[in-house]
Every structure is written in C-alpha cells, then in structure tokens.
C-alpha positions as a printed NumPy array, in Angstrom:
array([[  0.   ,   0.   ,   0.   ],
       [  1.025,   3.854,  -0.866],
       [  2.684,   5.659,   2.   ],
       [ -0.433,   8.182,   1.135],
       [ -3.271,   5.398,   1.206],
       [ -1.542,   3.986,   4.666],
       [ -1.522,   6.994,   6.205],
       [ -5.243,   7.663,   5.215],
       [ -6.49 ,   3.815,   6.682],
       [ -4.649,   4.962,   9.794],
       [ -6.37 ,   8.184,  10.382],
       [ -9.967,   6.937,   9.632],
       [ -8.998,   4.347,  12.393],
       [ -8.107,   6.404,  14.763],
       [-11.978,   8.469,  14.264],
       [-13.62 ,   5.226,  15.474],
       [-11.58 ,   5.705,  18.732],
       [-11.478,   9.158,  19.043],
       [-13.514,  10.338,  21.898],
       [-12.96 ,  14.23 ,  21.865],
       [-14.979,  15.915,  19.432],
       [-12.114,  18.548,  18.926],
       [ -9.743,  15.783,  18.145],
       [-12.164,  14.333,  15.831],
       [-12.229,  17.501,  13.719],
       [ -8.295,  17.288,  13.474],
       [ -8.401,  13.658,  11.794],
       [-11.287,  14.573,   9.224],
       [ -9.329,  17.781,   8.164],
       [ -6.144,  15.508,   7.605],
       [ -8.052,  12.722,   5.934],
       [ -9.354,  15.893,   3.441],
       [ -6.087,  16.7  ,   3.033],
       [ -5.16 ,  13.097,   2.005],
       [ -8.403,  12.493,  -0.463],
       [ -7.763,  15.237,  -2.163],
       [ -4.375,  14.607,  -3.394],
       [ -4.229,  12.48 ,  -6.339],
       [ -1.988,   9.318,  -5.736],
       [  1.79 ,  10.033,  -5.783],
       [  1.201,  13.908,  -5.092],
       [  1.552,  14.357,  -2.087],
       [  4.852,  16.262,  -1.167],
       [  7.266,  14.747,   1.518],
       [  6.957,  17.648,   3.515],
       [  3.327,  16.972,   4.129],
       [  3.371,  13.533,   4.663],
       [  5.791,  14.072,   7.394],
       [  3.639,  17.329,   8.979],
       [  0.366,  14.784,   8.727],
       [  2.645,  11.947,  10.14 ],
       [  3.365,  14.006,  13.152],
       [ -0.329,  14.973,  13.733],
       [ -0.789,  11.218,  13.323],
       [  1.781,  10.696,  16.041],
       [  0.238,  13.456,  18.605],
       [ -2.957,  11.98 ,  18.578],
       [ -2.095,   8.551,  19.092],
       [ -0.482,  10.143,  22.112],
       [ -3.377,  12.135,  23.322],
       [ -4.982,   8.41 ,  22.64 ],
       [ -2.546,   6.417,  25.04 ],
       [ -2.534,   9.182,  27.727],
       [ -6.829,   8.544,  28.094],
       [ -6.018,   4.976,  28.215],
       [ -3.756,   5.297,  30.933],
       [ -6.089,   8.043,  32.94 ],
       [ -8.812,   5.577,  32.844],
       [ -6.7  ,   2.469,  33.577],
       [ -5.255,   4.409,  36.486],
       [ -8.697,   5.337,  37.814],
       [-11.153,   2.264,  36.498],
       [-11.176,   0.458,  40.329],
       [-11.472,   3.539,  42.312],
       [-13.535,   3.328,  45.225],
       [-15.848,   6.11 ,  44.168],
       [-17.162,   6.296,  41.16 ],
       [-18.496,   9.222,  41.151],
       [-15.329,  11.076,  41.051],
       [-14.094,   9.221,  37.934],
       [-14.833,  11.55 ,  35.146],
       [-13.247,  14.332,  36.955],
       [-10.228,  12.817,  38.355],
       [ -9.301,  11.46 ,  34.369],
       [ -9.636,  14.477,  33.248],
       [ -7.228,  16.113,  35.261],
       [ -5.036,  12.807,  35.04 ],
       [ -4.81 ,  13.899,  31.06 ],
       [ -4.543,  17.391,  32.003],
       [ -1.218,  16.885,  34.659],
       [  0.549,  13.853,  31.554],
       [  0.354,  16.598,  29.043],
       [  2.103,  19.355,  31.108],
       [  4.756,  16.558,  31.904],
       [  5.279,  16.276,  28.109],
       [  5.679,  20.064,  27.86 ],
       [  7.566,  20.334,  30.916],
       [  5.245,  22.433,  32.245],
       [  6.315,  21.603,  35.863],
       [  3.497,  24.115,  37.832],
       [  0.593,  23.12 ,  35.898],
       [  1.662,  19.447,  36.586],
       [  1.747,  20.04 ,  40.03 ],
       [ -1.715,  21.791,  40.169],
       [ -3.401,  18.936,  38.161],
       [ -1.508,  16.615,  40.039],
       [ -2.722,  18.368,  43.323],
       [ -6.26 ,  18.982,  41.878],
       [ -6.741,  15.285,  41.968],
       [ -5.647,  14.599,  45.723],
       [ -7.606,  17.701,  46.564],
       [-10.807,  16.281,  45.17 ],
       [-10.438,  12.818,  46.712],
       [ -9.346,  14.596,  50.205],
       [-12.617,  16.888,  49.756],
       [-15.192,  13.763,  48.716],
       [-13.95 ,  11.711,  52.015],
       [-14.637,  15.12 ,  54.491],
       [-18.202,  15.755,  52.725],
       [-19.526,  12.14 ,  52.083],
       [-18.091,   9.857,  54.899],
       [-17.658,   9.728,  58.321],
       [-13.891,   9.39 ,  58.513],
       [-13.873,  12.784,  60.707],
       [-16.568,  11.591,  63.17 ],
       [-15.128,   8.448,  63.436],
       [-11.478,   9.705,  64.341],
       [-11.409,  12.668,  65.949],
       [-11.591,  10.981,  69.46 ],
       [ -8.397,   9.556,  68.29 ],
       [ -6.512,  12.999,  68.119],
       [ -5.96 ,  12.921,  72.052],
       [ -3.961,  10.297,  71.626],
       [ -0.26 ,   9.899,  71.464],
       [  1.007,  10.14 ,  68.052],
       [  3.681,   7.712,  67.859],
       [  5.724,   5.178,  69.248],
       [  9.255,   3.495,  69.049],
       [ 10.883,   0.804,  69.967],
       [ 14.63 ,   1.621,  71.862],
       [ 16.982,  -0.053,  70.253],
       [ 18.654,  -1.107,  73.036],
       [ 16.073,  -3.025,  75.334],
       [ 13.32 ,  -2.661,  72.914],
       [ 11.25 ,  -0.548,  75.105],
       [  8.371,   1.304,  73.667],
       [  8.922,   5.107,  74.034],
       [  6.559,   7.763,  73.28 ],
       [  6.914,  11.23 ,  71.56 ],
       [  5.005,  12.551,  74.324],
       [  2.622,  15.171,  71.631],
       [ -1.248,  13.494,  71.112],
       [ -1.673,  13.211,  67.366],
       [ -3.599,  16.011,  66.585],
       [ -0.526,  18.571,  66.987],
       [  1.243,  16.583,  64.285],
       [ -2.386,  17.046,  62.233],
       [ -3.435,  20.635,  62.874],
       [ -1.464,  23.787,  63.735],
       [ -1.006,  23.884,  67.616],
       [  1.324,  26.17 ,  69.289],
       [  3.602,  23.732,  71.752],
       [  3.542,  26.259,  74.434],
       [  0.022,  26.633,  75.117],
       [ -2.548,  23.53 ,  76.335],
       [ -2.202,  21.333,  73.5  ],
       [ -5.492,  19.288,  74.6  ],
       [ -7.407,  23.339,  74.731],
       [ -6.272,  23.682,  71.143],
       [ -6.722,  20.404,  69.821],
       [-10.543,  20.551,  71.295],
       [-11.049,  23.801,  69.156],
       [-10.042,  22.026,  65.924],
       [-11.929,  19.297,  66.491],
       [-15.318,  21.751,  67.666],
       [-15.11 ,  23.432,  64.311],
       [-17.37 ,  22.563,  61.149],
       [-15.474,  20.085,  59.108],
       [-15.631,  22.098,  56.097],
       [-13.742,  24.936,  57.336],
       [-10.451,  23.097,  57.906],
       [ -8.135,  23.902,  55.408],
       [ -6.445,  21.439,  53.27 ],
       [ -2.574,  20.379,  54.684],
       [ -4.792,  19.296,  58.008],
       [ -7.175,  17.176,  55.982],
       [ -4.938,  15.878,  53.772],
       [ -2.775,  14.933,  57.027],
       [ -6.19 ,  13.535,  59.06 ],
       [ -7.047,  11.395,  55.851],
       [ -3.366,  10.602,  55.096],
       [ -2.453,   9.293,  58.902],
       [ -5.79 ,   7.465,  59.702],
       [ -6.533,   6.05 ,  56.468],
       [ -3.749,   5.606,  54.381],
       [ -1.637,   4.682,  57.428],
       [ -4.364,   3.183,  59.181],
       [ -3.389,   5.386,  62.356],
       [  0.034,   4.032,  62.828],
       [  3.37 ,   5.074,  62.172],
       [  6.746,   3.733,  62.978],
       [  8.394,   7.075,  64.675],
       [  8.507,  10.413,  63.401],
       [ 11.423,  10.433,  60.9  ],
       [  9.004,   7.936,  59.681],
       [  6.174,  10.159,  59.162],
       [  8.095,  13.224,  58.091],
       [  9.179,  11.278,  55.068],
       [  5.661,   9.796,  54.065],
       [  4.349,  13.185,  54.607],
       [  6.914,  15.699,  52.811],
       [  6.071,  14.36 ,  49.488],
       [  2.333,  15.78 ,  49.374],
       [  2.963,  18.662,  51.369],
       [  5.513,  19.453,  48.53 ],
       [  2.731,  18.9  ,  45.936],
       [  0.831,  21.421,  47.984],
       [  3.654,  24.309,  48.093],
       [  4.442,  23.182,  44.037],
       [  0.548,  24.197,  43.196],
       [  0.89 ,  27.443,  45.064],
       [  3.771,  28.48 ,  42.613],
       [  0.94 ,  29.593,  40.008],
       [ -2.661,  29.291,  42.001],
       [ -2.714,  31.591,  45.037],
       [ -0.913,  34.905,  43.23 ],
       [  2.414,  36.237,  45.419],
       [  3.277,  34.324,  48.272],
       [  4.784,  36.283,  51.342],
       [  6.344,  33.61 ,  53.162],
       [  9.815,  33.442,  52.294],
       [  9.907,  29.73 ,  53.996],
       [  7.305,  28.822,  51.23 ],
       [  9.021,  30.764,  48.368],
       [ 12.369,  28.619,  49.421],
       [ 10.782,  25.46 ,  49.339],
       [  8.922,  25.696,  46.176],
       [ 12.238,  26.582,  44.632],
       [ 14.119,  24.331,  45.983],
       [ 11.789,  22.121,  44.856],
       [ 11.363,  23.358,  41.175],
       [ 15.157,  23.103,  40.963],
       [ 14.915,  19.47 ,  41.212],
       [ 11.779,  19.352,  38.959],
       [ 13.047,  16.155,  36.892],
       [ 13.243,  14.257,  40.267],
       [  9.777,  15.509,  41.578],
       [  7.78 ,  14.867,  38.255],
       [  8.997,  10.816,  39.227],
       [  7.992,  11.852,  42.625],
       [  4.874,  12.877,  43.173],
       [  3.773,  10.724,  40.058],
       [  4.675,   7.785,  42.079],
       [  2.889,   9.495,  45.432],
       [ -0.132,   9.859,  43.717],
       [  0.092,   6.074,  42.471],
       [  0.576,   5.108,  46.637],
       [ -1.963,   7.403,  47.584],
       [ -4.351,   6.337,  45.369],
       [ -3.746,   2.22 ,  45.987],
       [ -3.836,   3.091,  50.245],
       [ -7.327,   4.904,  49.498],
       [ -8.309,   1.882,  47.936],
       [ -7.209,  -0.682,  50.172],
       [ -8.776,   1.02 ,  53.142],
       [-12.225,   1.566,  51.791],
       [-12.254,  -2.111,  50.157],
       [-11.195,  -3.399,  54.008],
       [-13.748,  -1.365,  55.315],
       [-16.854,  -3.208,  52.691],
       [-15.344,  -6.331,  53.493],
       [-16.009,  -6.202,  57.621],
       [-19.563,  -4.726,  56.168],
       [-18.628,  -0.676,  57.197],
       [-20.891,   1.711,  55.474],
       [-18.838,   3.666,  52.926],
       [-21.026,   6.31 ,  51.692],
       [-20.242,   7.748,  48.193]])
C-alpha cells in the first residue's frame, strides 16, 4: 500500500476511537487533506507534517487509556470523570515540561479525593476521638522498650502552638465545622488514619511519608494563590522546582501510593460490612 493510502487507513482508524470531538475535527481535516491529493502527489513535507499529527494523537490516545486504567477500580465512582480528566490534564504538562501546571493537576486530583472523604463519609466523626492520643511510638533499640513522643496526634495534624494547652487547642479544631479546615490538616487527618491506618513507625518515619504531598501542595501554590509572602514557602517551592526532573517521578509515584492506600482502606472497610457512603 502507498505511504499516502496507509496513512489515510490509519487516520480513519483512529476516528472510530477518538472520543474528543475537537480531536475528531483534526483527523477529518487531515483525511481531506489526504483524499484530495491524487496518488503520488503528495509532497514529503506533508506527509511528514500529517505523520506528526498522526503521532500526537495517538499520544493524546494512550494518555486517556492510561487516565482511565489508572482510575477504572477507584472506590468512588463518582469522582471518575473528573479525576481522568485532570489525570490527562497533569501527563500533558509533563510532556511540555510544564512543571506548575503538573503540580496543580496533580494536586487537583488529591484535593478532590481529600474533599469527597470530608463531605460524604464519616472518617472525621469516626477519628477525631483519636486525636488525644499519642502520636507515635518506638521501639529503643537497646532493650526494645516502647517510648513515646510525648505530643497526642492532633498537633502533628493541625497547627497547635507547643507552648500553650495542647489538649485546649486540639478541642477547638476538632469543635469546628469540618468544612472549614483547610487542606494540609485534611490531607494529614485522611493521610495518617486512612492511608496509614493510624500508625506510624516514629517520626522520621512520618516526616518522610508526609513531605512528598505537602511538597505537591507548596508546588501548586507556585501559580494558584498569586504572590506568596512567606519566604519559607518561596524557598521550598524553589528548591523544589530546581529538582523538577526528580519531583515529576515523585509525586507521580505518590499519587500512584496514595491512590492504591485509598483503595485498600475503603475495600477493608466493605469487606467487615462498614458503610462507605459515596
């Protein structure tokens, strides 16, 4: 078959597959191009420019497959539509190493799921009892003695100020409507009790689990909240955005975790016959 004719089969393919109607409108004006040139017409230069269109749109192609591959089990459905669409959204900043807009997609998605569990479970009325108690413990290495960090888990969680009564503070927190805690202490309530299932080896520990989200979070603020005042923030992000090539493996392969613990949780919690609402 002509390199012309080949090119054409290809295209009208690819229609049958296509999903976006903007996408659609690209093939059809290529396969016009293509029928109207008479067999052995058509110039090198635009069989490689239709080649390359043919080659970005497979790849717009593979990255759906892969958003809905990554999201087809997810525990709630209702969040699938959204969450794939800004799974394509964050793989085609990575291609154009667009390393803030990857961040924000990236962030957009833990965001949602964080926002779905506060709104349309019970995770906070089923933990927040749990927020008196001490955060974490360790084994001495020497006589294997449990120690404590001596700090209930809720100062780890919210934003307590060590010197005053940490239980007082704590109790505030907990007395506020749900919806008006802000995002790092969700994200940490939903991270520690379900995606850790409310244990933690010692604090190095939980530092490490933790940084790699709460870097996503100071990444999206690089183009979402406008100029950013704290100069603790500004030095993160760019240390951060220094090391861009390393984070885009990063928090790719955080979101992957967080995703699979979210899972796991909510498909323990149907098996022992919990209500999961959503």
């Amino acid at each position: 078959m002509n390199d012309e004719l080949k090119y054409l089969v290809d295209l009208i393919n690819m229609v049958r597959d296509e999903e976006d109607d903007a996408n659609k409108r690209r093939l059809w004006s290529l396969i016009a191009i293509l029928a109207k040139k008479q067999i052995g017409e058509l110039s090198q230069l635009d069989a490689v420019s239709i080649l390359s269109e043919i080659h970005e749109l497979n790849f717009e192609q593979l990255i759906k497959i892969q958003a809905k591959n990554f999201y087809s089990d997810f525990t709630f459905n209702d969040l699938y539509s959204q969450l794939v669409s800004d799974f394509i959204q964050m793989e085609h900043c990575r291609r154009r190493d667009d390393f803030d807009n990857f961040s924000l997609a990236m962030y957009q998605q833990i965001e949602n799921i964080i926002n779905h569990i506060f709104i349309n479970t019970d995770i906070w009325e089923k933990f927040t009892d749990n927020m008196f108690l001490q955060f974490y413990s360790r084994k001495d290495s020497v006589n294997q003695e449990i120690k404590r960090w001596g700090k209930p888990i809720g100062y780890f969680i919210f934003y307590c100020n060590r010197d005053e009564n940490l239980t007082d503070q704590i109790t505030k927190h907990i007395n506020r409507n749900k919806f008006d805690i802000q995002f790092l202490p969700r994200f940490k309530f939903v991270f520690y009790f379900i995606c850790l299932n409310g244990t933690v080896g010692n604090l190095e520990e939980w530092n490490q689990l933790i940084n790699i989200g709460t870097k996503i979070y100071f990444s999206r603020n690089r183009n979402h909240r406008g100029p950013i005042r704290d100069n603790k923030q500004i030095e993160k992000q760019n240390e951060i955005y220094k090391s861009k090539y390393k984070y885009y493996l990063l928090f790719h392969g955080f979101l992957a975790d967080f995703i699979q613990k979210i899972n796991a949780y909510y498909l323990c919690t149907n098996t022992n016959n919990d209500t999961v609402i959503g």
